[in-house]
Backbone as numpy.savetxt, mean C-alpha at the origin, in Angstrom:
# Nx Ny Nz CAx CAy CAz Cx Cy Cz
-12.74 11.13 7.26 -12.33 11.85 6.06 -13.03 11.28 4.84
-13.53 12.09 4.02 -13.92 11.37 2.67 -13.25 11.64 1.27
-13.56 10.28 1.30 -12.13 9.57 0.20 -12.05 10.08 -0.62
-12.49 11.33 -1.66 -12.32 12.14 -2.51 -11.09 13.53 -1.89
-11.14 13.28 -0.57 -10.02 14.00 0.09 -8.68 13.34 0.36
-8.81 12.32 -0.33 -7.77 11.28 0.14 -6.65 10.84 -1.35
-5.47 10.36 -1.14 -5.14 9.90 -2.41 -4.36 8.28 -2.02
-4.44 7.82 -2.78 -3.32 6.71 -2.62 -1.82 6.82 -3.46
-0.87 5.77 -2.45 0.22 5.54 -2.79 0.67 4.37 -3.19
0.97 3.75 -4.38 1.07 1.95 -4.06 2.31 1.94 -4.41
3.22 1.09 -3.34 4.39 1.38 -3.65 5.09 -0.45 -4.28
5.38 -0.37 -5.88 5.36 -1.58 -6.60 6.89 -1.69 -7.17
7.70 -1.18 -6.39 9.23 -0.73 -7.36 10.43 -2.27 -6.66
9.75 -2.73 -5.82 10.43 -3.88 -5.37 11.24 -4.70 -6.27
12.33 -5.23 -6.06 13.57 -6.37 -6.53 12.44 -7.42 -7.17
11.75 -7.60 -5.65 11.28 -9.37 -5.73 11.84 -10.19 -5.76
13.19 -9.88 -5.35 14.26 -11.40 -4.93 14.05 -12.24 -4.45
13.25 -12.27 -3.46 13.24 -13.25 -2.79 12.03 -14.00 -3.43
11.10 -13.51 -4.43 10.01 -14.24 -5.24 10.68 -15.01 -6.77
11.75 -14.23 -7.27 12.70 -15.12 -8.34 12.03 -14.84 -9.94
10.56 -13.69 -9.52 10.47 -13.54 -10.56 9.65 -12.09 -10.62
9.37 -11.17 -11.20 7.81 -9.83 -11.43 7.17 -10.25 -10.15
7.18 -9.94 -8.93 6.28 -10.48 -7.38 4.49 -9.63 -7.98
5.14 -8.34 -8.90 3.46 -7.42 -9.07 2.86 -8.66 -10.22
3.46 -9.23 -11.08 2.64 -9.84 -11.84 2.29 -11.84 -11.87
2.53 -11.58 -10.32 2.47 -13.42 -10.40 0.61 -13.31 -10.39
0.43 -14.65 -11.01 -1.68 -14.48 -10.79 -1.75 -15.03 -9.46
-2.68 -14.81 -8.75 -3.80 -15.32 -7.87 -5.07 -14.95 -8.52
-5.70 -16.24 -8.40 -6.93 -16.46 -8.98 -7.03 -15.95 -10.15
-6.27 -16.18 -11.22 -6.22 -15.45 -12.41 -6.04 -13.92 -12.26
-5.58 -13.12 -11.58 -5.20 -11.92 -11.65 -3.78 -11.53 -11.20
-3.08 -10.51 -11.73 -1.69 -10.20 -11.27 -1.96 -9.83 -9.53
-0.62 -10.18 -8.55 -1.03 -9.72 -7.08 -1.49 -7.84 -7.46
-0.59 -7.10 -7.91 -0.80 -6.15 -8.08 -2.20 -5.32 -8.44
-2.88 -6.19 -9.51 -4.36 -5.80 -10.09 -5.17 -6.18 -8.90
-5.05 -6.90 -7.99 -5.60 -7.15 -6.71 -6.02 -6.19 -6.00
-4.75 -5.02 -5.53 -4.60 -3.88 -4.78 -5.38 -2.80 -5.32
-4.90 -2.99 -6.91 -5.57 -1.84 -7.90 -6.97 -1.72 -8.10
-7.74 -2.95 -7.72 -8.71 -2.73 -8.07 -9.60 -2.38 -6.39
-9.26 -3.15 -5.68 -9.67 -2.72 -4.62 -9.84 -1.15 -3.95
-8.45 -0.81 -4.60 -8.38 0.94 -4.27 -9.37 1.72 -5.30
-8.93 0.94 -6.36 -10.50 1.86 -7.11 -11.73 1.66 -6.35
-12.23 1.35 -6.11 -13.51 0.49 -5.82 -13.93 1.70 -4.49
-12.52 2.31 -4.21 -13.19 2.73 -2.76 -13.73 4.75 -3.39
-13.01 4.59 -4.76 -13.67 6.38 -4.90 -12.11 7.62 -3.97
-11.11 7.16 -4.09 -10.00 7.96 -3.54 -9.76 9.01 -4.78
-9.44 10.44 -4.61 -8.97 11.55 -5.76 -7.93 11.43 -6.52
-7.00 10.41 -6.37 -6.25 10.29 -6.80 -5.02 8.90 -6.77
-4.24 7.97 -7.55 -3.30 6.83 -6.95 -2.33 6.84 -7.91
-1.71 6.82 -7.17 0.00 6.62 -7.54 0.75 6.02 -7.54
0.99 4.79 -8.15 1.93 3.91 -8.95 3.33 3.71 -8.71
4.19 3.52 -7.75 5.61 3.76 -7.88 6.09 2.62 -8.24
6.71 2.44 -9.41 7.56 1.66 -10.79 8.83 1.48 -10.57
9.66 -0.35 -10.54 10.88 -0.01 -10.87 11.25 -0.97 -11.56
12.37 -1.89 -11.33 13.04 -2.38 -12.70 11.93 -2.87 -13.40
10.91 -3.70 -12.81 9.77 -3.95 -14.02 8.86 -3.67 -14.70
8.92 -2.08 -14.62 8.03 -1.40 -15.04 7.58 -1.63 -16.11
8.18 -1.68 -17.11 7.78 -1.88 -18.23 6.79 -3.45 -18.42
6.94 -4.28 -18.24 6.67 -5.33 -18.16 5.21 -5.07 -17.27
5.03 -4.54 -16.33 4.09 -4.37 -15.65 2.99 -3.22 -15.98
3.74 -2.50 -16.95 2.89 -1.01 -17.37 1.92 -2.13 -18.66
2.19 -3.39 -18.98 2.02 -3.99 -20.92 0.94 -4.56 -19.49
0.97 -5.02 -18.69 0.39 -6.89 -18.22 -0.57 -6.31 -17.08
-1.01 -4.54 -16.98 -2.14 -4.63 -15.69 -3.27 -3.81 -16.61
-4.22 -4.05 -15.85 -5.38 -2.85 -16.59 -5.67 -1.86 -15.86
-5.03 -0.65 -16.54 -5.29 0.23 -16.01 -6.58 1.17 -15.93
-6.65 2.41 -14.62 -7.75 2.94 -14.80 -7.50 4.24 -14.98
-7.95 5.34 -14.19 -6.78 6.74 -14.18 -5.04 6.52 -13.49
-4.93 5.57 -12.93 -3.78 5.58 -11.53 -2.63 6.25 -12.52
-1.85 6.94 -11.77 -0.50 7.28 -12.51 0.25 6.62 -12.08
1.41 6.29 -12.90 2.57 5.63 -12.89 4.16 6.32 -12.41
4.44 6.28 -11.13 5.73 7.49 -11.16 6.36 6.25 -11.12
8.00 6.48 -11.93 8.92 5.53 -11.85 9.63 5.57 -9.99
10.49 4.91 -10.39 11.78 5.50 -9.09 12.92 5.23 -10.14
13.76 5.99 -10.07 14.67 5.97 -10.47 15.82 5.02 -10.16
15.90 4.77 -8.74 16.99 4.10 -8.07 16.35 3.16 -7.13
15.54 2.12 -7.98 14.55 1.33 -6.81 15.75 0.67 -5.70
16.76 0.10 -6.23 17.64 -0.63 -5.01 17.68 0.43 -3.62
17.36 1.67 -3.86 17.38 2.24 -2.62 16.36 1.90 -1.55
15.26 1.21 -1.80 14.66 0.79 -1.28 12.88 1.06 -0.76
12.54 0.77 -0.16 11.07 1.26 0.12 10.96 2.47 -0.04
11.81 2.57 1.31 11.59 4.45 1.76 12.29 5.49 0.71
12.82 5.23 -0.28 12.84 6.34 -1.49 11.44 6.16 -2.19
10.93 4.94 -2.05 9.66 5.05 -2.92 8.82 5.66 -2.27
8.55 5.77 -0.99 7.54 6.22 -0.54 7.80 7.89 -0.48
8.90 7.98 -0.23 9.27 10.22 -1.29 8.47 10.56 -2.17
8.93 9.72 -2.86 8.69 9.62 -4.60 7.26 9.63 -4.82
6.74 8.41 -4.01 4.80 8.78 -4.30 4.66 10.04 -3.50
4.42 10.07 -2.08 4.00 11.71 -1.65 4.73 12.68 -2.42
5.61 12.73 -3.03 6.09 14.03 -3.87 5.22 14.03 -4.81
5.07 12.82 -5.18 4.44 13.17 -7.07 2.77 13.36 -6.75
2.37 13.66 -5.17 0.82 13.70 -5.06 0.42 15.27 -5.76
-1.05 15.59 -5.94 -1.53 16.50 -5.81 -1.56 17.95 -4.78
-1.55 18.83 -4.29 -1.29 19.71 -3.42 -2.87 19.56 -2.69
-3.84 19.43 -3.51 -5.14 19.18 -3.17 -5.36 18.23 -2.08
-4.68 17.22 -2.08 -4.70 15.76 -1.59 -4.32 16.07 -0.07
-5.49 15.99 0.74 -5.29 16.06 2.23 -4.83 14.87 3.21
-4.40 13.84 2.35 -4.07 12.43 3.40 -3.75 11.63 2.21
-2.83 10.60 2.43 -2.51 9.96 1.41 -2.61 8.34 2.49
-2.85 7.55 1.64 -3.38 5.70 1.69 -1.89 5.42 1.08
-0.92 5.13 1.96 0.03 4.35 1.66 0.39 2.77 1.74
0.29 2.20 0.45 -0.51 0.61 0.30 0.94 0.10 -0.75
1.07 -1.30 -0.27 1.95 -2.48 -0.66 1.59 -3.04 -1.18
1.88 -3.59 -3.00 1.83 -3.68 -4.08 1.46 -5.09 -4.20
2.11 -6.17 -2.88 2.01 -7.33 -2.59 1.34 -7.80 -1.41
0.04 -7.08 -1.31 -0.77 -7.82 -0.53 -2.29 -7.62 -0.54
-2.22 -8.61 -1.75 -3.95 -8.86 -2.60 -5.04 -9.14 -1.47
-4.65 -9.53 -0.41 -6.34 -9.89 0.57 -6.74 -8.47 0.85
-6.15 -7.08 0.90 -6.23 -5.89 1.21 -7.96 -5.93 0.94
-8.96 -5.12 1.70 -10.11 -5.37 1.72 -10.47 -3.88 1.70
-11.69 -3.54 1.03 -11.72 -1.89 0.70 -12.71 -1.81 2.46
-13.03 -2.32 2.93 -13.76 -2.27 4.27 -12.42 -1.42 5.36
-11.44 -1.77 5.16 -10.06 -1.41 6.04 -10.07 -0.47 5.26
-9.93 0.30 4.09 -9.60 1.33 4.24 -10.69 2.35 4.09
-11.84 2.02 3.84 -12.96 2.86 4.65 -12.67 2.49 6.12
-12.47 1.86 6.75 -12.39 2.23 8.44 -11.65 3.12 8.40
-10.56 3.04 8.02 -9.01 4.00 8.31 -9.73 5.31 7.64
-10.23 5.77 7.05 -10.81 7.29 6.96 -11.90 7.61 7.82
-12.51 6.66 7.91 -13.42 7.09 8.93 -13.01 7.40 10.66
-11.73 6.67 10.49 -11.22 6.93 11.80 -10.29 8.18 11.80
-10.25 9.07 10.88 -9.20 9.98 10.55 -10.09 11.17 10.83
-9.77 11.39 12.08 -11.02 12.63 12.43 -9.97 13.94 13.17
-8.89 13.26 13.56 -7.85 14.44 14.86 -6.61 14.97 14.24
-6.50 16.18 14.44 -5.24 16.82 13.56 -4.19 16.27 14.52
-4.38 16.09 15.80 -3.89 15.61 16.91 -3.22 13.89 16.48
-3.96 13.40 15.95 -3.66 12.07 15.57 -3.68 11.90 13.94
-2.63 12.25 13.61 -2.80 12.59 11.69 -2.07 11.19 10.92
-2.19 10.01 11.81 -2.06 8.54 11.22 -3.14 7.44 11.37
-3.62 6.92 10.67 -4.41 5.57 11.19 -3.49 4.53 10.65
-3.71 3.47 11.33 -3.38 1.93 10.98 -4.46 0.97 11.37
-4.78 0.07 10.65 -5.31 -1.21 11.14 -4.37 -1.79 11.85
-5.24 -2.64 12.85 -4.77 -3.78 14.10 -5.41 -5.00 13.50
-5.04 -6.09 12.78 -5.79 -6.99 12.46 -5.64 -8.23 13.59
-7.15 -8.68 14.01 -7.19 -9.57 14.64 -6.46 -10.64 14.29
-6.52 -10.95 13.24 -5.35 -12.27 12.61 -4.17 -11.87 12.24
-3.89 -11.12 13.12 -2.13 -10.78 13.17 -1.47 -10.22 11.71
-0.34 -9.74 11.96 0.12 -9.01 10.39 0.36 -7.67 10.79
1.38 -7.27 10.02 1.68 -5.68 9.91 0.34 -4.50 9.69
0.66 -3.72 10.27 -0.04 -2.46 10.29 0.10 -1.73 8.80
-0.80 -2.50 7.72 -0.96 -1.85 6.57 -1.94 -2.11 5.85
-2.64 -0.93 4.98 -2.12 -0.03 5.10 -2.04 1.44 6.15
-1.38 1.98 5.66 -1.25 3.54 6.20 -1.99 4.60 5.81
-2.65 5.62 6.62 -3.20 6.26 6.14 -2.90 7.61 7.05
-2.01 8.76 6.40 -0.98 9.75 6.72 -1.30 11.24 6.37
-1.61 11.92 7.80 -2.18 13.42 6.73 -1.34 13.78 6.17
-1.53 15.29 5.78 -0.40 15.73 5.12 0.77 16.75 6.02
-0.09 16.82 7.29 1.07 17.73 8.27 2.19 16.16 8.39
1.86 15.33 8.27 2.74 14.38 8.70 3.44 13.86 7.99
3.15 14.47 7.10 4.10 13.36 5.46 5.53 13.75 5.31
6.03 14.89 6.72 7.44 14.79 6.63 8.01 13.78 7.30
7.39 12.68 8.04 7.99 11.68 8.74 8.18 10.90 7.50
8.24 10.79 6.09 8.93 9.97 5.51 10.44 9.97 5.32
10.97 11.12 5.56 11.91 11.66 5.43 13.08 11.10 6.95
12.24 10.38 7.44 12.82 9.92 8.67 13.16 8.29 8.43
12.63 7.69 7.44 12.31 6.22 6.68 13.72 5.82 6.12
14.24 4.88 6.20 15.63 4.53 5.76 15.29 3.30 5.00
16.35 3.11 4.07 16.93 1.62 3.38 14.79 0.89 2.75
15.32 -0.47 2.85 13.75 -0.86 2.49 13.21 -0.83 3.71
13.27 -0.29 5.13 12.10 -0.04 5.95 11.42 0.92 5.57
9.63 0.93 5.48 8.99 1.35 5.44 8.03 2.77 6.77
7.18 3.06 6.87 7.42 3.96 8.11 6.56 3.12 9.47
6.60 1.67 8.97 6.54 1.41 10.48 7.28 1.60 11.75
8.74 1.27 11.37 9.64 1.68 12.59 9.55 3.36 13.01
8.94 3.90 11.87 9.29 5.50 12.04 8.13 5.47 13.22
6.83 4.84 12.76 5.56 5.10 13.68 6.15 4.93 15.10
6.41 4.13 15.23 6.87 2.96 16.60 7.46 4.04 17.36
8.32 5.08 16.94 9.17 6.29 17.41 8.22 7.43 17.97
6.80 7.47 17.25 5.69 8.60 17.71 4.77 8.23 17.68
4.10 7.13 18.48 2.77 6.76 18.59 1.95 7.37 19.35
2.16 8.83 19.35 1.09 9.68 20.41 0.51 9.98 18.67
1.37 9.89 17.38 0.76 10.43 16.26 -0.18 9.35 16.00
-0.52 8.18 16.32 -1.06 7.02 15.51 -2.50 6.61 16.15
-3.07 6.97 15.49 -4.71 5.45 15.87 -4.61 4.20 15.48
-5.15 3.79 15.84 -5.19 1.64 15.75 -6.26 1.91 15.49
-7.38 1.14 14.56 -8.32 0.57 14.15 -8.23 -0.86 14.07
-8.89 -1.81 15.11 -9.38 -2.95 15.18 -10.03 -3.00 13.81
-9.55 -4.33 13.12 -10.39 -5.31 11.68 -9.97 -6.47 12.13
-10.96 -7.09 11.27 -11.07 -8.41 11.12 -9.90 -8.85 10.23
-9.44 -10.38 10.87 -8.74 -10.88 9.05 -7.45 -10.56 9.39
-6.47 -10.76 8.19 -4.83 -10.53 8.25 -4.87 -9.68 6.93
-4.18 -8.93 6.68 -3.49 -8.95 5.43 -1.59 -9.16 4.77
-1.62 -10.39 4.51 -0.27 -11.10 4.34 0.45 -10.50 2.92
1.94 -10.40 3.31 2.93 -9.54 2.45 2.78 -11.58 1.85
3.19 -10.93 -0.09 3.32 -11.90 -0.63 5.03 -11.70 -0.84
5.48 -12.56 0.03 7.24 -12.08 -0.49 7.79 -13.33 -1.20
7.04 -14.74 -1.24 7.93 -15.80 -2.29 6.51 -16.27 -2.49
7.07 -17.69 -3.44 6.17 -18.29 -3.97 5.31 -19.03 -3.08
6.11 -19.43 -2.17 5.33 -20.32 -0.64 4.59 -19.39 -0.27
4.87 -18.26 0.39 3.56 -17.58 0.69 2.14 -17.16 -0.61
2.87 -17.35 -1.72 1.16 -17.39 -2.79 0.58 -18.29 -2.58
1.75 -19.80 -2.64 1.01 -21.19 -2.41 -0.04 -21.34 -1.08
0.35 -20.59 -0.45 -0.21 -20.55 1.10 -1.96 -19.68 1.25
-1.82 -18.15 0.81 -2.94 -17.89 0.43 -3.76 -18.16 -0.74
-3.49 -19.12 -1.62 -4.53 -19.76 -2.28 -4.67 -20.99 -1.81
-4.49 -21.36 -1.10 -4.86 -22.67 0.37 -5.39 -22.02 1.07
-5.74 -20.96 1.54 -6.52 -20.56 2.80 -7.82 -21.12 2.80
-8.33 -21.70 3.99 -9.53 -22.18 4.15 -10.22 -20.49 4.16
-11.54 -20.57 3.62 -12.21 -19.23 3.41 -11.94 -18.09 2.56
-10.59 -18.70 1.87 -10.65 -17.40 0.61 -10.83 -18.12 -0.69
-11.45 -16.88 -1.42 -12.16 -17.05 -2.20 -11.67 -16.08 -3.70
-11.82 -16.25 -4.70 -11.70 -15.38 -6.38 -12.07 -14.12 -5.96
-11.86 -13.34 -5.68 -12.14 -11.79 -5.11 -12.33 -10.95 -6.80
């Protein structure tokens, strides 16, 4: 698929409880985790990205640099992931044939993975890709046509639609990558990927 057919979703409306403070605006390497994601998704040329905002929005709308991305709030972030992820595919374009559904907290995200994941998006038959990362880690991001974007609607509480996948994997491709990409959920795990042997100021 090419990425002008594509849109993104970044879903940034999280508590961050368990981080104790803004999880979108802690720095690595001098940048917010969030401007991490943001810039990477620019970089790849997608039609469109979408922002989902919650209690810190404000705080986070003053402290990132933005480019075109829109900003949809959520209204009721304690509901959890899976209202946010409504909320971005609702607020997409009608144009938008597949949407890049991407986590707000995980800066190693590499624009190479999500050019694979379109390039692997070839079967109406198979209208999901995921990366398989050799260095272990969740299957994200997602990349979801649009016949399929009613399986969000199947997504509960803060699970996201991995468990939903797990339920219809005749819908899903795996794409083998290199690498991990690690959820930043406290401060130990930032401390941890800016210790990684081999990473680097991106």
């Amino acid at each position: 698929m090419e990425p002008g057919r594509a849109a993104a979703v970044v879903l940034a409306a999280g508590a961050s409880s368990r981080f104790g403070r803004p999880k979108a605006l802690a720095l690595l390497w001098g940048r917010p985790l969030l401007q991490h994601v943001l810039d990477v998704v620019a970089s790849v040329g997608l039609a469109e990205v979408v922002v989902v905002l919650g209690h810190d929005a404000d705080e986070i709308e003053r402290n990132l640099r933005w480019r075109s991305e829109r900003r949809v709030p959520n209204p009721d972030p304690d509901a959890g992931l899976s209202s946010s992820l409504r909320i971005g595919l609702e607020s997409l374009s009608p144009t938008s044939q597949a949407a890049l559904i991407l986590l707000g907290d995980q800066p190693l995200l590499r624009a190479e993975v999500i050019e694979r994941l379109l390039a692997a998006f070839t079967s109406t038959a198979q209208p999901v890709a995921v990366p398989r990362y050799r260095g272990g880690g969740g299957p994200n991001p997602v990349l979801i046509g649009r016949a399929a974007w009613s399986l969000a609607r199947e997504t509960r509480a803060d699970r996201g639609l991995g468990p939903v996948l797990r339920n219809h994997p005749e819908l899903v491709v795996e794409v083998d990558v290199e690498g991990s990409n690690p959820d930043i959920d406290t401060p130990e795990d930032l401390a941890a990927v800016e210790a990684s042997p081999g990473q680097t100021d991106r």
